[in-house]
C-alpha positions in Angstrom: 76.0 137.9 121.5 74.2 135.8 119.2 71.0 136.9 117.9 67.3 135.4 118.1 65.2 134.5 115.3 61.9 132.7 115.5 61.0 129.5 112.7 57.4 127.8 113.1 56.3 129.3 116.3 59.6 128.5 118.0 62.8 130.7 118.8 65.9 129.1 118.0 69.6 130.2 118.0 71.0 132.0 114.7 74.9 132.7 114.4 77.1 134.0 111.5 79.5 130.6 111.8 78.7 127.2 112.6 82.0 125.0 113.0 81.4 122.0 112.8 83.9 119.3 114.6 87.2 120.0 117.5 90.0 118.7 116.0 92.8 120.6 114.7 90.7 121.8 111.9 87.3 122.7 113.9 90.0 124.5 116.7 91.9 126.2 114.1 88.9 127.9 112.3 87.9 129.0 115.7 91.2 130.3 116.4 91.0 132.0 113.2 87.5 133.4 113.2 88.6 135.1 116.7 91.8 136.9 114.8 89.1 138.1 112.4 86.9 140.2 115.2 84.4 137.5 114.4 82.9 135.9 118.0 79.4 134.8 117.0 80.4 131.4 116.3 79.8 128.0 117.9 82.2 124.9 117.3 79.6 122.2 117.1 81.0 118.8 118.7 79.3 115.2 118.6 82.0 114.1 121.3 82.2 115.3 124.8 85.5 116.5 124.8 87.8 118.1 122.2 90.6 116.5 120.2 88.9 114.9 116.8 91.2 111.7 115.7 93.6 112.5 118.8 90.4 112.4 121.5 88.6 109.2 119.6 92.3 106.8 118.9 93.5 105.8 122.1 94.8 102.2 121.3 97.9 100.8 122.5 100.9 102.2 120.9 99.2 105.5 119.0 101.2 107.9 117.6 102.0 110.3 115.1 104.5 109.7 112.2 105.0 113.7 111.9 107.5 115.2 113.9 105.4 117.2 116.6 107.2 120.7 116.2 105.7 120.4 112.4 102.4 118.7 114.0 101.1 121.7 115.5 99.7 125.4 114.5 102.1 127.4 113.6 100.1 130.2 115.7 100.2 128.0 119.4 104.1 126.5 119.4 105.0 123.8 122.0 108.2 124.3 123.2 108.1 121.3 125.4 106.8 118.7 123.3 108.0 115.7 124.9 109.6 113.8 122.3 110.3 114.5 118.2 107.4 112.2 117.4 104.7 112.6 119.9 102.2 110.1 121.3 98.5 110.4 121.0 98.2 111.8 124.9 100.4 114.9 124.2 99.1 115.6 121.1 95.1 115.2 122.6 96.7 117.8 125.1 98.0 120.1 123.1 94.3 120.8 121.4 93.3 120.8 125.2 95.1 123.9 125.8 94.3 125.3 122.7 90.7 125.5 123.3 91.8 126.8 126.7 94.7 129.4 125.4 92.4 131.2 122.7 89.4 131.1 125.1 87.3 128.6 122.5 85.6 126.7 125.4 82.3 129.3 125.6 81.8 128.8 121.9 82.0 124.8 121.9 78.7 122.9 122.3 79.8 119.0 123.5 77.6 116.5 123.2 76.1 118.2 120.2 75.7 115.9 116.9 74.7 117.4 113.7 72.1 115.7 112.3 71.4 117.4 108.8 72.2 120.8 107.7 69.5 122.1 105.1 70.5 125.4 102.9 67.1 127.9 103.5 67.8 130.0 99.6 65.1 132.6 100.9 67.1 133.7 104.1 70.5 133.0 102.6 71.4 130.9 105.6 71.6 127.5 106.7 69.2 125.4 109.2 71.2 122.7 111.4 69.2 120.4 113.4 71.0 118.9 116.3 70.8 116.3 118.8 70.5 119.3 121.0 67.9 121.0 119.1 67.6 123.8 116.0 69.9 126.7 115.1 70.5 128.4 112.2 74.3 130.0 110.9 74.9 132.3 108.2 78.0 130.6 106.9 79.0 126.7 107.7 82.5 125.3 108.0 82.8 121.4 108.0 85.7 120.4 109.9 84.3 116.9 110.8 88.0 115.2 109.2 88.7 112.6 106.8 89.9 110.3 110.1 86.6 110.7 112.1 84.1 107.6 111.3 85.9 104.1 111.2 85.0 101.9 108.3 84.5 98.3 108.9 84.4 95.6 106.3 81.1 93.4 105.5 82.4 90.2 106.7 80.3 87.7 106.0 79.4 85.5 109.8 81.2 88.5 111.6 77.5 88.9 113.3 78.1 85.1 114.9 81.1 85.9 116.3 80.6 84.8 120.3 84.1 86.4 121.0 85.4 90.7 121.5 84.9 92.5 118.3 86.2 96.3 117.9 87.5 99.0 115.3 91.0 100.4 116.4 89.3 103.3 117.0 87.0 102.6 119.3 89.5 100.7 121.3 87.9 98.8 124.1 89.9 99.6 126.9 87.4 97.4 129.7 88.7 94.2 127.4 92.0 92.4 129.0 93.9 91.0 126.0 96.5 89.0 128.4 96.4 85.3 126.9 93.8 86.1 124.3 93.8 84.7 120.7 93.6 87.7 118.6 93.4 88.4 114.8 94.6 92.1 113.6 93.0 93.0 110.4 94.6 95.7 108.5 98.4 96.7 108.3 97.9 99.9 107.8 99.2 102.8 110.0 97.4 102.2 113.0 98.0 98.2 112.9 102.0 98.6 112.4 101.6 100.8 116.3 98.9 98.3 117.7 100.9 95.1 116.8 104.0 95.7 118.5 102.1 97.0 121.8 100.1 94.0 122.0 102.0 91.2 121.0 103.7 90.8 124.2 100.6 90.3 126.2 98.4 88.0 123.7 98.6 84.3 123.7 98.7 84.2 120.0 98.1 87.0 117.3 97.5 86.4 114.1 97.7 89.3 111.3 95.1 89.4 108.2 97.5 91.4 105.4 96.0 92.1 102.5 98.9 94.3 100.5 102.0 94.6 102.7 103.2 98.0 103.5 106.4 100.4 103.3 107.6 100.6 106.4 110.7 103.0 107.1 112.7 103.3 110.4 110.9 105.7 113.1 113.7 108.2 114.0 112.3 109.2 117.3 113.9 110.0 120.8 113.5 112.2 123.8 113.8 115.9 123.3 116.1 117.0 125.7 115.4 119.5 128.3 118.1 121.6 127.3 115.9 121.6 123.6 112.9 122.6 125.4 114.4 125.4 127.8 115.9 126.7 124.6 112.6 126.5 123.0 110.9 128.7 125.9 113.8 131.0 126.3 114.1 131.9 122.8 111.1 131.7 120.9 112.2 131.4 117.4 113.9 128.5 117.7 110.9 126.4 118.0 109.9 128.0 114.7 113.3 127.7 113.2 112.9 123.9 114.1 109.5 124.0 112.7 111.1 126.2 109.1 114.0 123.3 108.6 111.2 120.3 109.2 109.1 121.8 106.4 111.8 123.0 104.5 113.0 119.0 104.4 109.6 117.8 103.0 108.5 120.5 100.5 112.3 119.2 98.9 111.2 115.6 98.8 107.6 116.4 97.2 109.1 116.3 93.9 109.8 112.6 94.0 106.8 111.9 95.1 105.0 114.2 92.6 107.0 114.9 89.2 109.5 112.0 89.3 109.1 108.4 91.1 111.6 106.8 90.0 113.8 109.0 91.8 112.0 106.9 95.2 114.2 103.9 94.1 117.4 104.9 96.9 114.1 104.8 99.7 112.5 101.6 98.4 116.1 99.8 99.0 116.4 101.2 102.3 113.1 100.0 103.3 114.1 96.8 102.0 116.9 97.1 104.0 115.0 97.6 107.2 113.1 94.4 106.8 116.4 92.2 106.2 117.7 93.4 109.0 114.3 92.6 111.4 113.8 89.6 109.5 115.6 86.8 109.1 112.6 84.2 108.2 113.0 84.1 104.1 109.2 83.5 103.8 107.9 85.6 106.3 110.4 88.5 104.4 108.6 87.5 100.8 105.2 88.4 102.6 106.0 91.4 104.1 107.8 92.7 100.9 105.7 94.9 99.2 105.6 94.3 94.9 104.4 98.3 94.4 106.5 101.7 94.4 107.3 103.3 97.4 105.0 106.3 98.6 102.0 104.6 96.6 100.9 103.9 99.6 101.7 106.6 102.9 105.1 105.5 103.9 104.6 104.3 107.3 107.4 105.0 110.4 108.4 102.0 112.8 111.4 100.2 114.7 109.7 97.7 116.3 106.5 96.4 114.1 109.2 94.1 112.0 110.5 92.8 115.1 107.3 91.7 116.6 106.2 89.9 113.3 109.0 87.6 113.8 108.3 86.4 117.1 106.9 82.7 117.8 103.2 84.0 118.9 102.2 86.2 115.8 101.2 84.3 112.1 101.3 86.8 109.3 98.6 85.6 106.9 98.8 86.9 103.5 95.6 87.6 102.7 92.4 89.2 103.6 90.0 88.3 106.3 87.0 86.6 103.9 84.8 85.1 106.6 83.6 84.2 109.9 82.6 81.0 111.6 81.6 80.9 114.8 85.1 81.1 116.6 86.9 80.5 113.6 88.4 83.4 111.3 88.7 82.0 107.7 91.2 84.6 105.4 91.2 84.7 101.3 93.0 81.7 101.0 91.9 79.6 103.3 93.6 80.5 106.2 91.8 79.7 109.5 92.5 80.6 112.9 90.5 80.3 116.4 90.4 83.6 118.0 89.1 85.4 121.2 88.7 88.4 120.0 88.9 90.2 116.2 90.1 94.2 115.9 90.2 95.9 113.2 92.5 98.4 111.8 90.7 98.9 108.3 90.8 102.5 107.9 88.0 105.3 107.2 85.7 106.6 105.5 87.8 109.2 103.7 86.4 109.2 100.0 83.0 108.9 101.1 82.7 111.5 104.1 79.6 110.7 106.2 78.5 113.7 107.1 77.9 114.7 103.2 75.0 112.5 103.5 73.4 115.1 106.0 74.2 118.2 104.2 71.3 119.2 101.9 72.2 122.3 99.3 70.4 124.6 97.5 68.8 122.0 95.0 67.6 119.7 97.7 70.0 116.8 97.5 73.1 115.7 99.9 76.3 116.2 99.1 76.7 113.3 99.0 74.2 112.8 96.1 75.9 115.8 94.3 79.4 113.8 94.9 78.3 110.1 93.8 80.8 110.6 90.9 83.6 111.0 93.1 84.3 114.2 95.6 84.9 117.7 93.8 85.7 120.9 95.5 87.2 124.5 94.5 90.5 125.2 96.6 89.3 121.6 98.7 86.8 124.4 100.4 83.8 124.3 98.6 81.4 122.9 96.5 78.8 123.7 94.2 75.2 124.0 94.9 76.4 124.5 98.4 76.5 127.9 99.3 78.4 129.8 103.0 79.8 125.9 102.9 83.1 125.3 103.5 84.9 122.3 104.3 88.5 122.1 106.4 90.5 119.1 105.0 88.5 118.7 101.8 88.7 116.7 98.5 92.2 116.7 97.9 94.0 118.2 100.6 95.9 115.6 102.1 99.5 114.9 102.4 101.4 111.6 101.8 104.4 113.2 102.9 104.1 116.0 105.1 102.3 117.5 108.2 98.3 118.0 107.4 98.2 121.0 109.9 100.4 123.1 106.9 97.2 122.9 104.8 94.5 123.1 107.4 96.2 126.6 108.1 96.1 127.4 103.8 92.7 126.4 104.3 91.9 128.8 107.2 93.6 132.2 105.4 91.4 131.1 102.5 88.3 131.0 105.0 89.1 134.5 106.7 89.2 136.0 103.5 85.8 134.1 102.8 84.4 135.9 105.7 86.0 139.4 104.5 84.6 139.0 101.1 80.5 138.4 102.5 81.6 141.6 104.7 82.9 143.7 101.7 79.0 142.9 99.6 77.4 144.0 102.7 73.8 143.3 103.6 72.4 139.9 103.6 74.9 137.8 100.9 76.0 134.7 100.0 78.8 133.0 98.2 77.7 129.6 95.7 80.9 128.2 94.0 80.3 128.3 90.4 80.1 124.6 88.7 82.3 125.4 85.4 85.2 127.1 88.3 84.9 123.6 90.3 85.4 121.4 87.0 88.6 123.8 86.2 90.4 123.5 89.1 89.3 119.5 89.6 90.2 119.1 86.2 94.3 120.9 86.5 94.4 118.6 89.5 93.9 115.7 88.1 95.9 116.7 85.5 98.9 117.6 87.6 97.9 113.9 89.5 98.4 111.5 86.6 102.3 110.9 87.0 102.6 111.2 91.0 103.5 107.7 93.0 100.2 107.3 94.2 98.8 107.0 90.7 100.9 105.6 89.3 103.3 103.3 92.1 100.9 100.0 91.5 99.1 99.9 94.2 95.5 100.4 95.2 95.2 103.1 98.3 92.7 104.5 100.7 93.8 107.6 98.5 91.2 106.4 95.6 87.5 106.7 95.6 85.1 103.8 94.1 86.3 105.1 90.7 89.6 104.9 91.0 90.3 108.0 91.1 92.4 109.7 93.8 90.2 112.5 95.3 92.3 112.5 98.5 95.7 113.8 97.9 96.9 117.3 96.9 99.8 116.7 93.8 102.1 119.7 94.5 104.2 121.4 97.1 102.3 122.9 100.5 103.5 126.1 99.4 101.7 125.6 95.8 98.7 125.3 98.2 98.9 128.2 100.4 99.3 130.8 97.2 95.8 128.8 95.6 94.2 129.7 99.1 95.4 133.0 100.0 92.4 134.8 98.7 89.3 134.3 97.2 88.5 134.9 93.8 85.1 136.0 93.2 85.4 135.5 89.5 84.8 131.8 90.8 81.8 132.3 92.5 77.9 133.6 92.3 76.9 136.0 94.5 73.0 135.6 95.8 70.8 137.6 97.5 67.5 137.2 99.0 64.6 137.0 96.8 62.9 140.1 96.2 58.8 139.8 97.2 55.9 142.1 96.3 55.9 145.0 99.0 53.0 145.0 101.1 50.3 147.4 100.9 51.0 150.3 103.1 48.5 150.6 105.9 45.9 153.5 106.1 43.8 155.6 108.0 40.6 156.5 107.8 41.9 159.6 105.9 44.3 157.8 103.8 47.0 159.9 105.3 48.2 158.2 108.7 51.2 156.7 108.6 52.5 153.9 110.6 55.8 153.7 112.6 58.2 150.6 112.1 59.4 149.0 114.8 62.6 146.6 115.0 62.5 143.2 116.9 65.9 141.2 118.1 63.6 138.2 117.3 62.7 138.3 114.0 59.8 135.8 111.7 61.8 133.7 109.3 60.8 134.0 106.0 60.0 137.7 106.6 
């Protein structure tokens, strides 16, 4: 049971673990804080329902470009995933029965936004405020994702727009497309699904492409229910299946890594894949991109090429620049009457909004403390930001493999966190120290200088405002699981509470009486 405390005159809730976010990252740190014999925890969730990316993408055509027996915690295999790559349904129902399997649904608070998190340095814990009022946690774990709040261009006249205007996700389902005039903006990894699964319905759809994208045959089909009563009969096959689809990927991180130019065989059969779709020599020079392979995440389809070249889609080489009225006017000039503008422009990865409502020990945001660029130790925590920890931090991400690999590197590296604050007993914290974040930002952007996404030519989603790529981890997922299987306390500070003045002991007439302490469940913070 979680305990009681009282702060100005009203009680509020205190727990050892706040989790904030139910995704695969705010689910698995509940999964894992369980396994630990820890149960006074509560998974914080804006949303009112569980799922993260999964609950909030639900546009036409969504998928995952991971093969789902490597998409999915190693600890809760799926022997009857539906397909090798699975759809956004499945996967949003896989996380359902999570929550239900490991009996997470008591500790998750829907409908619950965090609104600022404020570090309190004399009780060693943190204050959350809500949107469903105040509690405090000894230890927070931000597992909000880098996928979570869509970003949106400032388009100049997008506010006169009289027509249907949406991010892709926050897909307006109410909004019939049949005969529309609609402009796509973004070819990224959500526009290459959405294009194909609307471009049959719209009148005319015309595509705003900025930098063309790598786009590699999807090799996806049916799993067979022979391959999922195998699965259930025996066991280890699913994680055999899982082994050899990991085993595949940590091979191919070298290229991506250590040595490019070894990508040149891919590129040409990428090339290859849009000869084949395309026949159009002009539409073929647009969607050819000029930069390496794997700059950019290599994105998975058989039917996005296809779709470009029919009569009702216009591939527009350039950016979407303006707005007027009904008319959507690109970089070069461009213009097109539209019903309806979506777009698939990303999110704010490098510039995580919820570091703007995390307040550390010095008083600023994280954000403030991260205006140079995002800077972790392990992609867990930060300095000035003690009993922090964020899932799917600053460098952590994949361009290559499945992100639930590290999530899980990240949660060993938490439940050793939490053995570690056991182990100093009493009331402790943990504050990662700055010269320990510095050294191991500094051998990872070391190690980053000669991967593809540096230097392939191309400007990512991977790179911050500085150019610097603060996104993606440069080494194997196994490099990453040794770096996060413990904690070194060598890299951090340990505080305690501030020690005060004792108070004068009480007397009696006599001076001899003494007086019997009593313990409350609801104790005065700041006492």
């Amino acid at each position: 049971m979680a305990e009681h405390e009282r702060e100005q005159g009203r009680e509020h809730e205190h727990v050892r673990v706040a989790v904030i976010g139910s995704g695969f990252g705010g689910l698995g740190a509940a999964v894992r804080l369980r396994r630990e014999g820890i149960t006074d925890f509560v998974v914080l969730e804006r949303a009112g329902a569980v799922g993260g990316t999964w609950r909030d993408n639900s546009y036409p055509g969504c998928a995952c470009d991971v093969p789902s027996h490597l998409y999915s915690f190693s600890f809760a295999p799926n022997p009857d995933w539906p397909r090798t790559f699975s759809g956004q349904e499945h996967i949003r129902e896989y996380l359902e029965r999570v929550a239900d399997t490991f009996r997470l649904r008591s500790h998750i608070r829907l409908n619950t936004e965090v609104t600022q998190a404020r570090w309190d340095a004399d009780q060693l814990w943190w204050q959350i405020e809500t949107s469903n009022g105040t509690l405090t946690a000894d230890v927070v774990v931000s597992a909000t994702g880098p996928l979570s709040d869509p970003k949106l261009p400032d388009i100049p006249g997008l506010d006169t727009f009289e027509g249907k205007v949406f991010h892709s996700a926050r897909w307006d389902h109410d909004y019939d497309l049949r005969g529309k005039r609609v402009a796509m903006v973004g070819t990224g990894a959500s526009a290459i699904q959405i294009v194909p699964a609307i471009q049959r319905e719209v009148g005319k759809l015309t595509l705003f492409q900025r930098t063309p994208p790598w786009v590699m045959p999807r090799m996806d089909r049916p799993v067979t229910g022979a391959e999922r009563w195998l699965h259930r009969q025996l066991p280890f096959t699913t994680h055999a299946r899982r082994g050899i689809l990991w085993g595949i990927r940590e091979l191919q991180v070298q290229a991506f890594t250590k040595r490019p130019n070894e990508l040149g065989p891919v590129e040409q059969l990428a090339k290859w894949n849009i000869h084949r779709a395309v026949k159009d020599r002009a539409l073929r020079a647009k969607l050819t991109p000029a930069y390496r392979i794997g700059c950019k995440r290599i994105l998975l389809s058989n039917t996005y090429y296809p779709a470009l070249a029919r009569p009702n889609v216009d591939v527009v080489a350039s950016g979407l620049s303006e707005v007027r009225g009904n008319t959507v006017v690109a970089s070069d000039g461009t213009e097109a009457e539209v019903d309806a503008i979506i777009f698939g422009t990303g999110f704010h990865v490098t510039d995580m909004p919820i570091a703007d409502r995390v307040v550390g020990a010095d008083g600023g945001t994280m954000m403030e403390s991260w205006k140079d660029g995002m800077k972790s130790l392990r992609g867990a925590t930060a300095a000035g930001f003690p009993n922090f920890m964020t899932i799917i931090g600053p460098n952590t991400g994949l361009g290559n493999s499945s992100m639930i690999l590290m999530i899980e590197s990240q949660l060993n590296y938490l439940a050793d966190y939490m053995r570690q604050l056991d182990v100093l007993g009493g009331r402790a914290a943990l504050a990662a120290r700055t010269d320990a974040v510095h050294a191991w930002n500094d051998k990872v952007q070391r190690r980053m200088e000669r991967t593809v996404w540096n230097t392939g030519g191309c400007n990512s989603w991977y790179l911050d405002a500085n150019g610097v790529n603060t996104t993606i981890w440069p080494g194997t997922t196994t490099e990453f699981r040794n770096a996060t299987r413990q904690v070194d306390l060598a890299e951090y500070e340990v505080l305690r509470p501030p020690k005060r003045d004792a108070p004068p002991k009480p007397r009696t007439a006599t001076g001899k009486g003494k007086s019997k302490a009593r313990t409350s469940k609801k104790v005065e913070a700041g006492a």
